[in-house]
Steps between C-alpha positions, in 0.01 A plus 500: 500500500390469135141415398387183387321480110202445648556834740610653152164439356317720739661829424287749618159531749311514144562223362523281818093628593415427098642120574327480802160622319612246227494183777198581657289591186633154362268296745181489539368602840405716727785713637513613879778742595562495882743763632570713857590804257357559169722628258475720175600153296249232652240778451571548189484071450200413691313844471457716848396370819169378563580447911682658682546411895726753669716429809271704769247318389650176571652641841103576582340171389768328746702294157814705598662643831549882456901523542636688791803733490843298604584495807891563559656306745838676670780252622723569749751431219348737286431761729867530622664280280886360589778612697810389563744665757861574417699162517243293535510157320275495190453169276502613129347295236730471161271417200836384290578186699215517722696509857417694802827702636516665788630879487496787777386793488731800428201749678117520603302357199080601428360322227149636444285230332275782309 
């Protein structure tokens, strides 16, 4: 996909942060830069940070639930996955013209989901 002019006109990190200073040193205010993870760019905008407020700290003043590992859940389907005995009757999907057919089984089929 080609870029637009106005993609063309930002043509490198550089010149895109020296815009960006260029907008917000055109109005007059006060400038408060909010962000989860400070980055060399917006400290080098707005100046480095005067608060920080980690994640721990957050888990201990009871703002966030500490996360707990995943739990994996085993299927029967996943444990053993599929099998189909010789000549049994399978139904088989095709994608093309979206019809089930029915085929048999020339032998003992295991399909192992992982």
């Amino acid at each position: 996909m080609a870029m637009s002019e106005k993609e063309m006109q930002f043509r490198s990190p550089a010149e895109y942060l020296s815009r960006y200073r260029q907008v917000l040193d055109h109005f007059d205010a006060v400038r408060i830069g909010l962000t989860a993870t400070p980055a060399q760019h917006t400290s080098e905008i707005f100046g480095p940070p005067v608060f920080e407020y980690s994640y721990r700290q957050a888990v201990i003043d009871d703002y966030l639930c500490d996360h707990e590992p995943p739990y994996r859940l085993i299927t029967d389907l996943a444990a053993n996955g599929m099998v189909w005995q010789r000549g049994e009757e399978v139904d088989v999907f095709h994608t093309g013209d979206k019809t089930l057919k029915k085929y048999q089984t020339p032998d003992e089929i295991k399909n192992r989901v992982w």
